[in-house]
mmCIF file of the N, C-alpha and C atoms, coordinates in Angstrom:
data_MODEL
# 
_entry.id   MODEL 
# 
loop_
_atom_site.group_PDB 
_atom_site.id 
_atom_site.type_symbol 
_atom_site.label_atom_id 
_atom_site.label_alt_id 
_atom_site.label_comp_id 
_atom_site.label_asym_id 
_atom_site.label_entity_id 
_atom_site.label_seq_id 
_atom_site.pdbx_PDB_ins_code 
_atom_site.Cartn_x 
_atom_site.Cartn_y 
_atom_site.Cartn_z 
_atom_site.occupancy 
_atom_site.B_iso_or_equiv 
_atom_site.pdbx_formal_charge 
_atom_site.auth_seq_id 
_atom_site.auth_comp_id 
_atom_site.auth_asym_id 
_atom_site.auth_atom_id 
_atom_site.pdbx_PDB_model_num 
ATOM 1   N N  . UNK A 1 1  ? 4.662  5.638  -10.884 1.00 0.00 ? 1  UNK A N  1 
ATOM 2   C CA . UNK A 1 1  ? 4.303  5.940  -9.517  1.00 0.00 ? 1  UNK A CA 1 
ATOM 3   C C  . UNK A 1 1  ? 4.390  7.455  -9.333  1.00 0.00 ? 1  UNK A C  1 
ATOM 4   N N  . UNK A 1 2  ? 3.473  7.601  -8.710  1.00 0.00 ? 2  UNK A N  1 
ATOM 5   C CA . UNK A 1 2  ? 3.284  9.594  -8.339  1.00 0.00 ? 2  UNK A CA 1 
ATOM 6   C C  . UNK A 1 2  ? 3.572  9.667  -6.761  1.00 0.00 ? 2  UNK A C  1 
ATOM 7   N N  . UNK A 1 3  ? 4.473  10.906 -6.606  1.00 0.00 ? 3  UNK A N  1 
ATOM 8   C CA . UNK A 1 3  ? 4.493  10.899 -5.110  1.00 0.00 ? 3  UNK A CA 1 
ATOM 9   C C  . UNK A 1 3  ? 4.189  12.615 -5.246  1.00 0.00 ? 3  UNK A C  1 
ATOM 10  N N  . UNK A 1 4  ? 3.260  12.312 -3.523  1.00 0.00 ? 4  UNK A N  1 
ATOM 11  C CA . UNK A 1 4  ? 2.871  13.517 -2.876  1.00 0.00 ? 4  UNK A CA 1 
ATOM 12  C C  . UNK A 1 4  ? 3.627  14.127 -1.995  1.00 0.00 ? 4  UNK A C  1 
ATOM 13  N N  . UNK A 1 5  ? 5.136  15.103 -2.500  1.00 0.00 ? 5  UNK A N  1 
ATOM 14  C CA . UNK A 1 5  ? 6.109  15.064 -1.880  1.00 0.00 ? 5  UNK A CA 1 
ATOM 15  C C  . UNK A 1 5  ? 5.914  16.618 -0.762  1.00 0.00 ? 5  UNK A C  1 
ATOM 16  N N  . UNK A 1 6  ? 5.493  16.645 0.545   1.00 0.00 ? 6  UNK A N  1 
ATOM 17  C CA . UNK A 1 6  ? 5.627  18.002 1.173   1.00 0.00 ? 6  UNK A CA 1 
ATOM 18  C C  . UNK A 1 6  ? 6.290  18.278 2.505   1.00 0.00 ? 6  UNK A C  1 
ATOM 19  N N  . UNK A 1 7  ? 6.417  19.586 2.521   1.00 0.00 ? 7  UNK A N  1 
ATOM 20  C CA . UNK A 1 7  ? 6.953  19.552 3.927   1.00 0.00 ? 7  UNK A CA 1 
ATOM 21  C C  . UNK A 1 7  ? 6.143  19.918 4.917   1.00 0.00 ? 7  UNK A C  1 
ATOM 22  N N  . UNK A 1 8  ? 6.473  19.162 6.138   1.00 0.00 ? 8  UNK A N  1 
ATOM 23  C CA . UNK A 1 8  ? 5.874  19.443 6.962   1.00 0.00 ? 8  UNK A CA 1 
ATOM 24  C C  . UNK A 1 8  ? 6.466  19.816 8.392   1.00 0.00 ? 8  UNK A C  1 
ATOM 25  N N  . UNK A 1 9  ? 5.715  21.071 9.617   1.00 0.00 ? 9  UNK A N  1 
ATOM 26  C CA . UNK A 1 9  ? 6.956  21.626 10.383  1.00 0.00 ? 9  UNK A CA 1 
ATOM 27  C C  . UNK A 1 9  ? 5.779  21.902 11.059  1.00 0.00 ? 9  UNK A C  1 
ATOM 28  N N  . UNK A 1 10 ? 6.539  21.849 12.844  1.00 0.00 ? 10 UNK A N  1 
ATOM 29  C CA . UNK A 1 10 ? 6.182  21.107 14.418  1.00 0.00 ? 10 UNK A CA 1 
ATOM 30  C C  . UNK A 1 10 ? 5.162  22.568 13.997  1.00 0.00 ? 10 UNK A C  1 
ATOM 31  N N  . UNK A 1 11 ? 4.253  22.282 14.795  1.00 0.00 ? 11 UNK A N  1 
ATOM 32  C CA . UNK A 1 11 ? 3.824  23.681 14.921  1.00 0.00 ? 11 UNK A CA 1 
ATOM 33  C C  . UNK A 1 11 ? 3.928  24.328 15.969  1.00 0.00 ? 11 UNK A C  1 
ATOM 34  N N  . UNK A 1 12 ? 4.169  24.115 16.907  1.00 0.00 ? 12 UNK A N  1 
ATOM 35  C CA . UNK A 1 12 ? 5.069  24.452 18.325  1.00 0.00 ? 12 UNK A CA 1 
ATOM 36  C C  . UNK A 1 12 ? 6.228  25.284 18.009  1.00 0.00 ? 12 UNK A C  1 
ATOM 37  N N  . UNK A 1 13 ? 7.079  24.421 16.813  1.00 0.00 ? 13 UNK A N  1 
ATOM 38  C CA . UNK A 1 13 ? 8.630  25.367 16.300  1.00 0.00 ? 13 UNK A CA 1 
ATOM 39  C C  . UNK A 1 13 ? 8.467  24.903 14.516  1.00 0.00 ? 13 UNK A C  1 
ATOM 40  N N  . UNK A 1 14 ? 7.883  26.163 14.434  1.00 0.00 ? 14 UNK A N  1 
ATOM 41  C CA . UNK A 1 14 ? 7.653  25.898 12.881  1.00 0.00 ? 14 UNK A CA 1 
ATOM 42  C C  . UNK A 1 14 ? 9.498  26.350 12.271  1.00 0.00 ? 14 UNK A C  1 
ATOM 43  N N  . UNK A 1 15 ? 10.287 26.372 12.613  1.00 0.00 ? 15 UNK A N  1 
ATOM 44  C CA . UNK A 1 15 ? 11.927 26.084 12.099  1.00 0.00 ? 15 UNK A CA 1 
ATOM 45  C C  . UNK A 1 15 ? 12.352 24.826 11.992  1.00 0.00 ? 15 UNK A C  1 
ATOM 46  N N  . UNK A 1 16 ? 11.244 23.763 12.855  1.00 0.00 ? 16 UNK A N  1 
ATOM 47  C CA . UNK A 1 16 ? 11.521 22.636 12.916  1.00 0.00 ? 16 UNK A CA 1 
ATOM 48  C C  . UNK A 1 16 ? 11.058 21.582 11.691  1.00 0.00 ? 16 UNK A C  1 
ATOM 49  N N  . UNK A 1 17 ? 11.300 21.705 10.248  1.00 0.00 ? 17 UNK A N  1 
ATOM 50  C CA . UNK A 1 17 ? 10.459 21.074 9.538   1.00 0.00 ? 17 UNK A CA 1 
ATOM 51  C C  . UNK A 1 17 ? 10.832 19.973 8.616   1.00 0.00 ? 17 UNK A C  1 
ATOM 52  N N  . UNK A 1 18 ? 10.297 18.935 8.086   1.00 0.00 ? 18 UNK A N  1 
ATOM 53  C CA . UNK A 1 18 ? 10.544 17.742 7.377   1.00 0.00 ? 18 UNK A CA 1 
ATOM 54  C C  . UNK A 1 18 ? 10.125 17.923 5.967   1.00 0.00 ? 18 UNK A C  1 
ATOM 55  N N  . UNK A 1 19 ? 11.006 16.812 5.076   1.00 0.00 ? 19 UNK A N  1 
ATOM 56  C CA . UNK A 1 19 ? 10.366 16.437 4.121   1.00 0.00 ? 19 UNK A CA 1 
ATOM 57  C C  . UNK A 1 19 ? 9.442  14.870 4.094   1.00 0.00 ? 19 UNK A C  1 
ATOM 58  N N  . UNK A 1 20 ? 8.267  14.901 3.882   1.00 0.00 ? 20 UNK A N  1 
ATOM 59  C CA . UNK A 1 20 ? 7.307  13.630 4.071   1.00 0.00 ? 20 UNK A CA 1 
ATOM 60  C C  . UNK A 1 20 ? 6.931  13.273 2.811   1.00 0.00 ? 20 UNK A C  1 
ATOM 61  N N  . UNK A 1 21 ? 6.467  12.370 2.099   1.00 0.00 ? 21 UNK A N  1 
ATOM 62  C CA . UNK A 1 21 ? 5.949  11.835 1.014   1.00 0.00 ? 21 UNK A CA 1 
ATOM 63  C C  . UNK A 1 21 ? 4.363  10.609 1.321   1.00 0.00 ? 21 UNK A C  1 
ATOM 64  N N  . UNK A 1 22 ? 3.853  11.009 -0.025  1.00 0.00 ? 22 UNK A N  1 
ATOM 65  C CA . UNK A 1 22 ? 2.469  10.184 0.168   1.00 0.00 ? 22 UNK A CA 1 
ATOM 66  C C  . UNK A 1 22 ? 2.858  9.431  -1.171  1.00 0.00 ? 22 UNK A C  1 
ATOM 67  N N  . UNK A 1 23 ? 3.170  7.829  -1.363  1.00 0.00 ? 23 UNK A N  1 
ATOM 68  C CA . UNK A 1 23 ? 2.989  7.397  -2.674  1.00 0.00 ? 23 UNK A CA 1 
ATOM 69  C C  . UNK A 1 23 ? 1.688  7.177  -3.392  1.00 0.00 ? 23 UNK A C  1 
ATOM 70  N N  . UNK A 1 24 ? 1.508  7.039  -4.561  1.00 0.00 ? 24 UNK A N  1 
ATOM 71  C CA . UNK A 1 24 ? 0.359  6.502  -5.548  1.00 0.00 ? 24 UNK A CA 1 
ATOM 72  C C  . UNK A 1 24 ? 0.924  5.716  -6.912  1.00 0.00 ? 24 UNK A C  1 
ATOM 73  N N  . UNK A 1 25 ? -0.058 4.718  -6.700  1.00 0.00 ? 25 UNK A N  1 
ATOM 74  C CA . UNK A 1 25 ? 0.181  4.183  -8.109  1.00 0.00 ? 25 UNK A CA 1 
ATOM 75  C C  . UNK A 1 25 ? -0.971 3.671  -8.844  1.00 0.00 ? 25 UNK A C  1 
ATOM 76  N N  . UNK A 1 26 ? -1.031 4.125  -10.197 1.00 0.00 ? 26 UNK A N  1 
ATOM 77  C CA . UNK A 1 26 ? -2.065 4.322  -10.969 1.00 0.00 ? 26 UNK A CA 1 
ATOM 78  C C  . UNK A 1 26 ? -3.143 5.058  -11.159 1.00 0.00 ? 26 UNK A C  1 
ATOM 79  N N  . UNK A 1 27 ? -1.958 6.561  -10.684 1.00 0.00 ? 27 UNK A N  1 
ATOM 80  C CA . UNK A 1 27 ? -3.103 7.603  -10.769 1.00 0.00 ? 27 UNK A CA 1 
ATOM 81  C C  . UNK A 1 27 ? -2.197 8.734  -11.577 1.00 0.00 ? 27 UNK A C  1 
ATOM 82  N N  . UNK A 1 28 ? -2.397 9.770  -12.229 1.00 0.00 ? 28 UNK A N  1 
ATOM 83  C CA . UNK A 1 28 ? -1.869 10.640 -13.113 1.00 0.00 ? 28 UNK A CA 1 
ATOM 84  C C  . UNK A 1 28 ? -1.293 11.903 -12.198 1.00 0.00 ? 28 UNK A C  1 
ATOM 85  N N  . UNK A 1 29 ? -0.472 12.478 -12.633 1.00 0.00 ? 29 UNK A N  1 
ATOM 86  C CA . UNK A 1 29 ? -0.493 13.690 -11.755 1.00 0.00 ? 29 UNK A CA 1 
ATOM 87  C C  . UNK A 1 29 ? -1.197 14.818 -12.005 1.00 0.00 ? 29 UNK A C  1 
ATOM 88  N N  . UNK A 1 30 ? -1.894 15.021 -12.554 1.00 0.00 ? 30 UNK A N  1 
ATOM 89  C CA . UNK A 1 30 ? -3.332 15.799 -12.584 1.00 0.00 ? 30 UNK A CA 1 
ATOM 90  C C  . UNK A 1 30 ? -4.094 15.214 -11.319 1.00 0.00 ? 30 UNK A C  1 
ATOM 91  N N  . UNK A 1 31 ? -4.228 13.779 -11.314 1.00 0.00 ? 31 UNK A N  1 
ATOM 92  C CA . UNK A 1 31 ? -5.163 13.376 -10.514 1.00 0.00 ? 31 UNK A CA 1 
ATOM 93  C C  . UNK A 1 31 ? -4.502 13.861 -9.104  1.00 0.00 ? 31 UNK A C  1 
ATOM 94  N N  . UNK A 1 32 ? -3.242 13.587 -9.334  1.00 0.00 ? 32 UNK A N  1 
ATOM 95  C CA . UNK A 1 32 ? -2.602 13.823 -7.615  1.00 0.00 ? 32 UNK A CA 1 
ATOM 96  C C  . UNK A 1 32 ? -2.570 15.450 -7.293  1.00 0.00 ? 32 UNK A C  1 
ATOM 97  N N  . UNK A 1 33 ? -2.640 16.288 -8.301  1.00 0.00 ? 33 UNK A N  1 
ATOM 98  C CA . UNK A 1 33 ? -2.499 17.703 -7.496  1.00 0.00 ? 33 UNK A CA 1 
ATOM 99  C C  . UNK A 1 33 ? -4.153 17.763 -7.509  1.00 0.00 ? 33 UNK A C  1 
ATOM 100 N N  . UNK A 1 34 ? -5.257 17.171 -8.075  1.00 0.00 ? 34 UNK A N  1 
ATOM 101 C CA . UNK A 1 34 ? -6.392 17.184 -7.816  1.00 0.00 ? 34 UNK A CA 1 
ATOM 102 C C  . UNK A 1 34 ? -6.721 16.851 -6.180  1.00 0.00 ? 34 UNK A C  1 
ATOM 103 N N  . UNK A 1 35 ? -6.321 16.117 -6.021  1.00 0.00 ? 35 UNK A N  1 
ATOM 104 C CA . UNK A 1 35 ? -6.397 15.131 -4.233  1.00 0.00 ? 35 UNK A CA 1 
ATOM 105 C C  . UNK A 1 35 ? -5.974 15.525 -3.881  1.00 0.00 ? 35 UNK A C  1 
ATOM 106 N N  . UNK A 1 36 ? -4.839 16.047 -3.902  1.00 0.00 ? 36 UNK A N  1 
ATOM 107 C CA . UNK A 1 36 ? -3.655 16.430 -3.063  1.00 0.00 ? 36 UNK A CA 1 
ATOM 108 C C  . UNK A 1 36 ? -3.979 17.051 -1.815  1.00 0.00 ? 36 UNK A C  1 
ATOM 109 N N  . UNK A 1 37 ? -4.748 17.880 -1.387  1.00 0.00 ? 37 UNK A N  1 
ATOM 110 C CA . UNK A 1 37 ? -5.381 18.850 -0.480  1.00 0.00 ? 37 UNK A CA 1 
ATOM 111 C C  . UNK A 1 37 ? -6.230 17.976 0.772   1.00 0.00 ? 37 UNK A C  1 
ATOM 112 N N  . UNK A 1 38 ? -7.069 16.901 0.129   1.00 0.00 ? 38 UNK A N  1 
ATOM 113 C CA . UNK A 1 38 ? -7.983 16.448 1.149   1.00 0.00 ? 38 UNK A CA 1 
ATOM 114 C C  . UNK A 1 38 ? -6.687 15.147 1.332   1.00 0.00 ? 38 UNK A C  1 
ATOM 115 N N  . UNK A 1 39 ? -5.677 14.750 0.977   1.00 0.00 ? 39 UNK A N  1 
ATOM 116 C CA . UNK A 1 39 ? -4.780 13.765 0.983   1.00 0.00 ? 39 UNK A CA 1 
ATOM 117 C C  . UNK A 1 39 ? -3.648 14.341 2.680   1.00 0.00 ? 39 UNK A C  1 
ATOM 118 N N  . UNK A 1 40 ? -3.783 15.221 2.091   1.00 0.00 ? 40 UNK A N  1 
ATOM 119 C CA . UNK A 1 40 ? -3.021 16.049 3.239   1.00 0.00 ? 40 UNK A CA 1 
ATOM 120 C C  . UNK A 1 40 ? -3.758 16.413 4.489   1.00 0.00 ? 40 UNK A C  1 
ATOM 121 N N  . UNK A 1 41 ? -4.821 16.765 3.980   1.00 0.00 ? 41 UNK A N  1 
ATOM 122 C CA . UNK A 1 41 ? -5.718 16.582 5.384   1.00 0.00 ? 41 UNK A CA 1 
ATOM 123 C C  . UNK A 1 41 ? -5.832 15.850 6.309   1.00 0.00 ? 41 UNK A C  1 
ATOM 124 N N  . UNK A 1 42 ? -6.107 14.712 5.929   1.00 0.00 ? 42 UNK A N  1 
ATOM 125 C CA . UNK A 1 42 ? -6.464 13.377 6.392   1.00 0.00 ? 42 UNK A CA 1 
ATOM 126 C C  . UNK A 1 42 ? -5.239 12.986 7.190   1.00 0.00 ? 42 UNK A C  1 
ATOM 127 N N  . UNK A 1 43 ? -3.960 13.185 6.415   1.00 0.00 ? 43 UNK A N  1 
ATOM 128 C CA . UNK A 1 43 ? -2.626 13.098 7.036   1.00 0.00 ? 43 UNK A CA 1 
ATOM 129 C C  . UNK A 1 43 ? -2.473 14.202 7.926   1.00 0.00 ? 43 UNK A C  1 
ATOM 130 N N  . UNK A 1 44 ? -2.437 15.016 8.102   1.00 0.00 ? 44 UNK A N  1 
ATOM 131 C CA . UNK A 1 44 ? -2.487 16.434 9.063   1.00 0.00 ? 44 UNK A CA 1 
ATOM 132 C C  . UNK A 1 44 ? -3.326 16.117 10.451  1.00 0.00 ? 44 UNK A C  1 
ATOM 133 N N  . UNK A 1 45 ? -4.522 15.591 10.085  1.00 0.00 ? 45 UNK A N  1 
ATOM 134 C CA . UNK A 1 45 ? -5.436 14.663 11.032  1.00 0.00 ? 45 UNK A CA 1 
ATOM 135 C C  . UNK A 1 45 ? -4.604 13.894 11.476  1.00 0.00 ? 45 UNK A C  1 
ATOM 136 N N  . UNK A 1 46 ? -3.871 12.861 11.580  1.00 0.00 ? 46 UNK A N  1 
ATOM 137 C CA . UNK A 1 46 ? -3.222 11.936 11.851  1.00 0.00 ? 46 UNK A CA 1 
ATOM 138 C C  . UNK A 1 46 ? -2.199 12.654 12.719  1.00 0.00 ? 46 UNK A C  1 
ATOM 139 N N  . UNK A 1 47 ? -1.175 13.953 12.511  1.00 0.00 ? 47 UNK A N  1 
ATOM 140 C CA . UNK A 1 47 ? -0.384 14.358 13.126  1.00 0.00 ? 47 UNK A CA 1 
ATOM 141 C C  . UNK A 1 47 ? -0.333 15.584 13.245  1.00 0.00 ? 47 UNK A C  1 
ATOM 142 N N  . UNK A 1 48 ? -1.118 15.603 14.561  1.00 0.00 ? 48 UNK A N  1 
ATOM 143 C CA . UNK A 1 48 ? -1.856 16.950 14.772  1.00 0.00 ? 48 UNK A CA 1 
ATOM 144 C C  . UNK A 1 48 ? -0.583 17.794 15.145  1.00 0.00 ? 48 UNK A C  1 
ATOM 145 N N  . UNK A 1 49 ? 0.522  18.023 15.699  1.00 0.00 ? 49 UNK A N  1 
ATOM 146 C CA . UNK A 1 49 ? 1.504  18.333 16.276  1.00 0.00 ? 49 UNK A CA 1 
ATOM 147 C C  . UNK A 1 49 ? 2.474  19.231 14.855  1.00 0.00 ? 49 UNK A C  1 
ATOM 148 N N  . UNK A 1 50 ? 1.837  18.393 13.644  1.00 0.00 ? 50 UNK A N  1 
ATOM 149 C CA . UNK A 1 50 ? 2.815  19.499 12.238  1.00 0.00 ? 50 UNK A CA 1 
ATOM 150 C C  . UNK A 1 50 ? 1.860  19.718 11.377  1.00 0.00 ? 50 UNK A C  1 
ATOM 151 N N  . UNK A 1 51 ? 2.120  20.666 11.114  1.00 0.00 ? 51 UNK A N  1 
ATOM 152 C CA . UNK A 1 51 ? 1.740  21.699 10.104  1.00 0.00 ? 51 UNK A CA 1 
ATOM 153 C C  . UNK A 1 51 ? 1.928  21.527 8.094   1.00 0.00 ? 51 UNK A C  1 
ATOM 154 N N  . UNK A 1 52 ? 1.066  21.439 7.367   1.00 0.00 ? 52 UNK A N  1 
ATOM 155 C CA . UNK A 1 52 ? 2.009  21.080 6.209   1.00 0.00 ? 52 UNK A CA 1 
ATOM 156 C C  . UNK A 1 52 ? 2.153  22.324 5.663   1.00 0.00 ? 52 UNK A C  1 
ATOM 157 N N  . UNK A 1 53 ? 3.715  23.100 5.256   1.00 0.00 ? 53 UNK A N  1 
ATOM 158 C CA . UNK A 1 53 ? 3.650  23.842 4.810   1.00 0.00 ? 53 UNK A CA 1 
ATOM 159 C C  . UNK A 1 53 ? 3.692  24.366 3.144   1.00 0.00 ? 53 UNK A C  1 
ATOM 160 N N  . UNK A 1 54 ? 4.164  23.479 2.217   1.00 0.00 ? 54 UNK A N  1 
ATOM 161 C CA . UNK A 1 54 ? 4.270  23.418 0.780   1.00 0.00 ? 54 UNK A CA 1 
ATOM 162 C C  . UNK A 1 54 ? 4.330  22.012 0.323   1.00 0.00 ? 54 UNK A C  1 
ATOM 163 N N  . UNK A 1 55 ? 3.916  21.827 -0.966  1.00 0.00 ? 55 UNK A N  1 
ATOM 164 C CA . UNK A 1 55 ? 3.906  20.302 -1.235  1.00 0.00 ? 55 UNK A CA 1 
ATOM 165 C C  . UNK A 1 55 ? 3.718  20.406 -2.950  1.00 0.00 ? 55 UNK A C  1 
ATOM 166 N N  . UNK A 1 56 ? 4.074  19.435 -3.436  1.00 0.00 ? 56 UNK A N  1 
ATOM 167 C CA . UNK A 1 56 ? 4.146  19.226 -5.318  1.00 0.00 ? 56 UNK A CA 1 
ATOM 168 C C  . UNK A 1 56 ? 3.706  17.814 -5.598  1.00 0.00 ? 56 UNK A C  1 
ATOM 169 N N  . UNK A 1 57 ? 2.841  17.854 -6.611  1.00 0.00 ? 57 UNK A N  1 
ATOM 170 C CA . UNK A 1 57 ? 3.177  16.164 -6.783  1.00 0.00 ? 57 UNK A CA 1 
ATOM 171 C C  . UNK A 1 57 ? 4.208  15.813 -8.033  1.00 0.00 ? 57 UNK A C  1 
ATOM 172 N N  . UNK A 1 58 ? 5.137  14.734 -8.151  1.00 0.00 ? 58 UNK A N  1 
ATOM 173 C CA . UNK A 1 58 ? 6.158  14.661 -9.049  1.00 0.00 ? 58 UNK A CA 1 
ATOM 174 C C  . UNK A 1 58 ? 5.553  12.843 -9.631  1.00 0.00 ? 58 UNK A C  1 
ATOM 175 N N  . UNK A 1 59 ? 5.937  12.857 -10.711 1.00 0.00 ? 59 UNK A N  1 
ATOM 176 C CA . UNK A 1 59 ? 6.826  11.520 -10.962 1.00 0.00 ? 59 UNK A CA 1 
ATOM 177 C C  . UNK A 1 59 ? 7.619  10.926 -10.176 1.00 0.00 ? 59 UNK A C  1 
ATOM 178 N N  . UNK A 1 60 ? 7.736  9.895  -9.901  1.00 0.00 ? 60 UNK A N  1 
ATOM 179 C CA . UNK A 1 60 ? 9.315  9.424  -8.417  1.00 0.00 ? 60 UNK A CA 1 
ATOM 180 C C  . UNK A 1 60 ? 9.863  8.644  -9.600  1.00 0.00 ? 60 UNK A C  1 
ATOM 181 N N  . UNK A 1 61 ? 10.658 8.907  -9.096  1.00 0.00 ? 61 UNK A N  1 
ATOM 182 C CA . UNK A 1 61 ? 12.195 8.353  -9.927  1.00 0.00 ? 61 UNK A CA 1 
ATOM 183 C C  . UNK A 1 61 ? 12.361 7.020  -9.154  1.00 0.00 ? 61 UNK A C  1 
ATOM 184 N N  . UNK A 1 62 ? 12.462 5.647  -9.330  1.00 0.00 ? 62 UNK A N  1 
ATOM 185 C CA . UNK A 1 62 ? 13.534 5.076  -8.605  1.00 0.00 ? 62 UNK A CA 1 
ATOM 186 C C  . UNK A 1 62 ? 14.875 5.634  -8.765  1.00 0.00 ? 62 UNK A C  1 
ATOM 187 N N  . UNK A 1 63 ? 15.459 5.664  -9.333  1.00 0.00 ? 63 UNK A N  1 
ATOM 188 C CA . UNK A 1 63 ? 16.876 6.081  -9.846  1.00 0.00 ? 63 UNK A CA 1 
ATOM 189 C C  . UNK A 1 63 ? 17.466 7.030  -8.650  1.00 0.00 ? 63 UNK A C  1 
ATOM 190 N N  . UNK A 1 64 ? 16.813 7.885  -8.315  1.00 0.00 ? 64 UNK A N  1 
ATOM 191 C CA . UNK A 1 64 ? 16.963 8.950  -6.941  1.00 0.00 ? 64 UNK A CA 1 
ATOM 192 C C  . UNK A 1 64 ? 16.639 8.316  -5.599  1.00 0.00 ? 64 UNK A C  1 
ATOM 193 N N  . UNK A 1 65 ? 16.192 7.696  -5.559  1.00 0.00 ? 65 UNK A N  1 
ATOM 194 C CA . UNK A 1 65 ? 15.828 7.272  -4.057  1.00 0.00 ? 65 UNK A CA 1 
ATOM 195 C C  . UNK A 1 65 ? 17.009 6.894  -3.338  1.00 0.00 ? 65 UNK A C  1 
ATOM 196 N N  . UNK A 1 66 ? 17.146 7.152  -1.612  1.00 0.00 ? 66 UNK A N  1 
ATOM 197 C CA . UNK A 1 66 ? 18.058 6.761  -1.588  1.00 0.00 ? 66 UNK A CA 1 
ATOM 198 C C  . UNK A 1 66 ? 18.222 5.125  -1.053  1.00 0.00 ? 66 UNK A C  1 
ATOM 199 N N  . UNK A 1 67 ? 19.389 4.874  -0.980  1.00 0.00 ? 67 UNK A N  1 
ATOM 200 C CA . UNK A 1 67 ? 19.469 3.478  -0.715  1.00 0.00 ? 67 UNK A CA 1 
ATOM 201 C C  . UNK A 1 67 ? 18.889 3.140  0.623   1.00 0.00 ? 67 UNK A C  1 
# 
């Protein structure tokens, strides 16, 4: 599983900011920093109110998640 892990912050009070995630499964992470951009868009569309400011795509661990 690949996650599209970024943050995102109010744009009203950009001090105000989150960590958000997009999952995928059965796609490479080539493919995900390929998408990654119009993936975020689409989500940015959705919540017009934050801003995304940095983002990576990783491997997800279960092992890390929290409970």
């Amino acid at each position: 599983m690949i996650e599209l892990l970024f943050t995102a912050c109010l744009a009203s009070e950009p001090s105000q900011c989150e960590q958000r995630s997009l999952l995928f499964t059965d796609i490479t992470p080539m493919t995900c920093m390929m998408g990654a951009q119009p993936e975020l868009a689409k989500w940015q569309m959705t919540h017009p109110t934050f801003q995304v400011q940095k983002w990576q795509c990783r491997t997800l661990n279960l092992n890390e998640q929290d409970a």
